[in-house]
N, C-alpha and C positions, 0 to 999 in steps of 0.2 A: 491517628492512622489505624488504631486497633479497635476504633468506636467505640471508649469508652468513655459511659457518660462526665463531663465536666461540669463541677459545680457552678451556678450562675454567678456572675459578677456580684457583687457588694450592694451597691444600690438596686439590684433587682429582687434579690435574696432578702433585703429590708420588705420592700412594697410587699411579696407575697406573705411575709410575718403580718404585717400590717394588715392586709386583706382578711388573712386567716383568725384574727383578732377581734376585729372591727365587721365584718361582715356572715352572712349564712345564707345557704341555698334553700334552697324549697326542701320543704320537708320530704323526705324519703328519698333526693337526689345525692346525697352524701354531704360531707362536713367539709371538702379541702375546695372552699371557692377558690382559691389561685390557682388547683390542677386546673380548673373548667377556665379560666381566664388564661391559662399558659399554652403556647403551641410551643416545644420542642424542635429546634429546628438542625438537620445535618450538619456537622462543623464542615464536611465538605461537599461544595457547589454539584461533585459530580455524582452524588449518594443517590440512589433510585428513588427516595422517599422525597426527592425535591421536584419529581415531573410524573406524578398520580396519586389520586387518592388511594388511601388504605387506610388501616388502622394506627392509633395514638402509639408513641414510645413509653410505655410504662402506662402511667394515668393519666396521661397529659393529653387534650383533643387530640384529633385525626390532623394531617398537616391540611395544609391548605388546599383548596381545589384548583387544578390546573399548575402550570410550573410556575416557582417564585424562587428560584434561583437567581442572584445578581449575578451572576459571572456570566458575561454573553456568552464568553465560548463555547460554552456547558449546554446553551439551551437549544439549538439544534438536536440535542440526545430526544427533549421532550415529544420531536415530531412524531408523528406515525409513518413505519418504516414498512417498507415493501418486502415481501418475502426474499428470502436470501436468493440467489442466483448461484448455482452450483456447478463450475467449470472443470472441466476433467481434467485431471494431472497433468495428459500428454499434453495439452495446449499451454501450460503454465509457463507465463513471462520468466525469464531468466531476472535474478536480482541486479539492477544496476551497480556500476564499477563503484567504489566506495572512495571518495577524496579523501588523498594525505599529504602530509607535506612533510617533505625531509624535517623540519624541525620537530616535525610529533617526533618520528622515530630518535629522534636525537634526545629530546628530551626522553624518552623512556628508554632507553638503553643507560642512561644519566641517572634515572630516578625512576624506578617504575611503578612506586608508590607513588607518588609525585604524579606522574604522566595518567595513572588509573584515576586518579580523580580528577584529576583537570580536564582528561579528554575523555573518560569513560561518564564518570557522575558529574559531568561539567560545572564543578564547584572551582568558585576564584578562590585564591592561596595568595599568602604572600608574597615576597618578591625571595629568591631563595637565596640564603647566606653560602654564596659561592669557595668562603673561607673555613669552614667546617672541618677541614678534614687537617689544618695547621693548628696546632693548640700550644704551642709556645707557651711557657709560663711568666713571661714578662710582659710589659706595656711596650708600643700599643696592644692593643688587642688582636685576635687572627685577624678579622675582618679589614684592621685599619692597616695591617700587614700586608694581605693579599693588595688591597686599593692600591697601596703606597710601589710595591714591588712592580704591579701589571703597568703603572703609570711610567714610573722610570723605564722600564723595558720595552714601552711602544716609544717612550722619547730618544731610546739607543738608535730602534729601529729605524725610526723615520729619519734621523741624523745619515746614518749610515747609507740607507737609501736615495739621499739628497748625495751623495758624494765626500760628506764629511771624514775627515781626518779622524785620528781614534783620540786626540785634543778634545777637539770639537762633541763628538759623544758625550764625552765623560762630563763638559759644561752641561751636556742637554739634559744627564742624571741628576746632575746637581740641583738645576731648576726646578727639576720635576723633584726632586726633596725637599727643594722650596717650598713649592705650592703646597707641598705637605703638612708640611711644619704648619703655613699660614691657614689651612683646611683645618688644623686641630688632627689633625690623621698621624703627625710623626713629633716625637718631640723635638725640644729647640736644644739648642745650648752642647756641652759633651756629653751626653746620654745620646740624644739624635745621633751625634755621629758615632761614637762607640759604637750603637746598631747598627750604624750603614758601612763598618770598619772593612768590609769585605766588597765592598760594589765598587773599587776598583779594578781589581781582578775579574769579578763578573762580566765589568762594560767592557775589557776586552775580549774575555771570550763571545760576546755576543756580537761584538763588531765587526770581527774580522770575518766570522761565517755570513755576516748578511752582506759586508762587502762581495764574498764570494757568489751568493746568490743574486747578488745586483748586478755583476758583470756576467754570469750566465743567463740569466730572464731579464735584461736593462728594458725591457720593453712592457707597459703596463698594458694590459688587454680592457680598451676602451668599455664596454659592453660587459656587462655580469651574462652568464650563460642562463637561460632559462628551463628548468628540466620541468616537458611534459608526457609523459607517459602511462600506460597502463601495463600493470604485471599480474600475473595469472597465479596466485600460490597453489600449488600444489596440495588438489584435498580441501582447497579454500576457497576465496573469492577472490575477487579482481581486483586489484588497486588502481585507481586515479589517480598516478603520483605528479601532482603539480608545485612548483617551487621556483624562488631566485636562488640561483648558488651563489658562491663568496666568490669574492674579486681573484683573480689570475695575474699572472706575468708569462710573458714571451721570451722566447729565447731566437736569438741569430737561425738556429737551426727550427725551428717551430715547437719547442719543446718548452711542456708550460709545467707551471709552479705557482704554489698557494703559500701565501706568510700566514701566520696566525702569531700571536701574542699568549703566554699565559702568566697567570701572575703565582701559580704554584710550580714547584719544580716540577720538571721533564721525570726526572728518577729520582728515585730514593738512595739517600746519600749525598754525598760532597760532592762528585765528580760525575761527571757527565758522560761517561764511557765507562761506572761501575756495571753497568749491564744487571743495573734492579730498577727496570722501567716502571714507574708508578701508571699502572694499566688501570686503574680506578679511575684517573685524574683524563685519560684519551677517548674515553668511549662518546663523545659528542664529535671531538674534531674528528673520530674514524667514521664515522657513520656521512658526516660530511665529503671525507677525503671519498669516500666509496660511490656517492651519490658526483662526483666532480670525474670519477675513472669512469661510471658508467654514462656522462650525460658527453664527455669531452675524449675521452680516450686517457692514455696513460697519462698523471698529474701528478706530479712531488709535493707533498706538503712539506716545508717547511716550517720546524715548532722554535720559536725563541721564547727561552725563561732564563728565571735570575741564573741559574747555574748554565747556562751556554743553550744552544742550538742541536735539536735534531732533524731528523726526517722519519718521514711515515714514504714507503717506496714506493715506486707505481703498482698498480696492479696488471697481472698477466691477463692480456684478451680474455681467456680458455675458464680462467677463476672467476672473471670479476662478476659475471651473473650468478654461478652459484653461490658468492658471499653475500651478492642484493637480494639473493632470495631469501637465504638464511637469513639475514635482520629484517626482513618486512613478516619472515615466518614468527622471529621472537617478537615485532610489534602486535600482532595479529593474536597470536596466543594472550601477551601482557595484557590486552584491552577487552577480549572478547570470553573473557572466562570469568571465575568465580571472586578469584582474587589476582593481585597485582603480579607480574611476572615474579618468579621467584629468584633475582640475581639482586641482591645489595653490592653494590660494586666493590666498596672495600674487603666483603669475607670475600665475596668473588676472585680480588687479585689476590689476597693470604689463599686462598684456596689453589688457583691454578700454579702459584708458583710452587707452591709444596710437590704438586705434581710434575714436575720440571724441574725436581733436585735434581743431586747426583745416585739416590735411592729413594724410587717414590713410593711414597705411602700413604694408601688411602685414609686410614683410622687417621695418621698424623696431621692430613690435609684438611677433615673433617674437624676434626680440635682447632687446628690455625685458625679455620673459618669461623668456628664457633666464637673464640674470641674474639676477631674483630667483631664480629655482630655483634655480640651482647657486653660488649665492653663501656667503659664510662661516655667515649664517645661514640659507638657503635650506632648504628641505624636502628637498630631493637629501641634504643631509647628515645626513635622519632617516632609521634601519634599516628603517622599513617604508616608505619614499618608495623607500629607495634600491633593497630589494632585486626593486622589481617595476620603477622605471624608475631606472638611474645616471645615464643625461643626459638632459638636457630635449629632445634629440632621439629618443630612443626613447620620449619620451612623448608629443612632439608633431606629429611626423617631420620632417621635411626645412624649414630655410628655403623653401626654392624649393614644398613641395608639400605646407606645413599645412596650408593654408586649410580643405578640405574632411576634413579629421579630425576627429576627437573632441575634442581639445584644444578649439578652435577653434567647433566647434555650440557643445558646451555650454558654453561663457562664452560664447558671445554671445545661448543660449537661458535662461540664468538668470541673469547680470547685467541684461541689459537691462534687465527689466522688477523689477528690484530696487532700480536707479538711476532708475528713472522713479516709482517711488511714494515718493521721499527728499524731504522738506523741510526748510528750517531757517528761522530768523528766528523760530523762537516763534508755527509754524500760519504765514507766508508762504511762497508756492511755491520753489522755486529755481528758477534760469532757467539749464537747463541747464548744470550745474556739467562743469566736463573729471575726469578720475579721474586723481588721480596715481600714477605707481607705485612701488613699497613700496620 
């Protein structure tokens, strides 16, 4: 990339010893016959030195006459080109609307190290370990934890949504700890069950909330809604937002609802109504539930995890465009700048929630965040957290003089109003729950 010269291959580097050894030029022509037998050629196809003559690299002949690039694409550069054409400003096309699809934005509100290289450097990645942020000190493992938990929890659901008795469910856990066990995902014997000593309790509290949402939306909405639209950022460009959103339910009265499954807890802690919403773990279903208020009108998500059932509440007519603009404004920043948006979700909720005590403080907010980030399982210690910010200082700046950065807007312009559409109780409001941090 930087043009510097590369040594030649092994058997090339032989021949020209051997030449230099074994042979000689005409007297007065110089000694190095293998410079006069060697052409130098651009490592890359689109180097100017591959479509005209000029002068040699070093001592090496002049390149070839004419272009001898192999890369077809490249050789169209060799033609002769007609004088530029010079268009005046005022008639300049406008740049066409840029296509997105609710899942970018969802991924980079998720990841936005992550989401910068996949959609900005379009490099493929692995498949991401959705288990990350459970680190249990016991077997299984997080990952075979998360599997095992999200499976029993869609087998609650689907029971329950069939009509099933809270009997019935708890067989459908079972099984689904079956398949586990026989997956190699959970162990056998009484260890297996000692771990799942608690997923009695659980499958009730999951059951009797989806009963309730089954008898309020009994009606599946045939059709996924399709959202097509274009949005104007402000100071920005225009979005193409085309997408399938997530499946719906009906209600007697027209009023619709979204299930989702997750296989990590809702909040932090035991209970499901401690009011420490793990706001790190929702930034994908919110940005969906946002994209399902704007394409459908007002829509209840519905969240089931191993500890019970919440809701994400509808949104107000009056808000819900300026929250869609606020997240296409955080996509747009995350992908079109220098580096990856600057919000790691985990310092992010340790951050906002400190701001949300019963005495907030910035220096103390700024330390919370600092640890989750640079902690043993922190994002500082992911390759693509690390190599755009190492410390949670270069990503958030200064104790003394975050407040007004980036860090710091955006969690306080996209938690807010993320934390304020959260419910739990099974459809009762929360009353202002605190956010604890990760």
């Amino acid at each position: 990339v930087d043009d510097t010269e590369r040594e030649p291959a092994l058997p090339v580097a032989q021949l020209r010893h051997h030449l230099n050894r074994q042979w000689c030029r005409v007297p007065g022509q110089g000694d190095d016959v293998a410079a006069a037998l060697t052409h130098a050629h651009p490592l890359h196809p689109f180097d100017p030195a591959n479509f005209g003559s000029g002068e040699g690299i070093g001592n090496a002949a002049p390149p070839l006459t004419g272009a001898f690039s192999y890369a077809r694409e490249w050789l169209a550069s060799a033609a002769p080109t007609a004088a530029p054409t010079v268009v005046p400003a005022a008639v300049a096309r406008p740049s066409e609307p840029i296509p997105v699809t609710v899942a970018a934005l969802a991924e980079l509100l998720h990841d936005p190290a992550r989401a910068y290289t996949r959609q900005r450097l379009e490099l493929a990645l692995p498949p991401e370990d959705e288990a990350e942020e459970d680190t249990e000190p016991f077997a299984p493992d997080p990952l075979q934890q998360w599997r095992t938990r999200l499976a029993w929890v869609q087998a609650v659901v689907e029971a329950a949504l069939a009509g099933a008795d809270e009997a019935t469910a708890q067989a459908a856990a079972q099984r689904a700890r079956r398949r586990a066990v026989l997956a190699g995902d959970w162990p056998d014997g009484p260890t297996g069950a000692w771990l799942a000593r608690d997923w009695g309790q659980a499958v009730q509290r999951i059951w009797q909330p989806i009963r309730e949402l089954a008898a309020r939306h009994p009606y599946p909405v045939a059709e996924r809604r399709r959202l097509a639209m274009t949005l104007a950022l402000p100071g920005g460009p225009t979005l193409a937002i085309r997408d399938m959103l997530p499946a719906l339910r009906r209600g007697d009265d027209g009023a619709l609802a979204r299930l989702v499954a997750l296989g990590n807890g809702l909040v932090e802690g035991k209970k499901l109504d401690a009011g420490h919403y793990a706001l790190q773990r929702l930034l994908r279903i919110w940005a969906e539930h946002v994209a399902l208020n704007v394409a459908c009108g007002p829509v209840t998500s519905w969240i089931a995890s191993p500890l019970g059932v919440g809701q994400m509440q509808p949104l107000q007519p009056q808000a819900v465009g300026d929250i869609w603009t606020t997240l296409w404004q955080a996509w747009h920043a995350g992908l079109h700048g220098p580096a990856p948006l600057p919000l790691p979700r985990q310092a992010a909720a340790a951050y906002w929630g400190k701001l949300r005590g019963d005495a907030p403080d910035p220096t103390a907010a700024w330390e919370a965040a600092r640890r989750a980030y640079e902690c043993d399982h922190g994002q500082a210690k992911e390759p693509l957290w690390r190599r755009h910010y190492p410390t949670f200082e270069t990503l958030a700046g200064t104790r003394e003089a975050h407040a007004q950065g980036a860090f710091a807007r955006w969690t306080e312009a996209l938690l807010t109003p993320l934390h304020a559409h959260l419910a739990s109780g099974h459809g009762k409001s929360a009353t202002s729950p605190k956010e604890a941090a990760v």
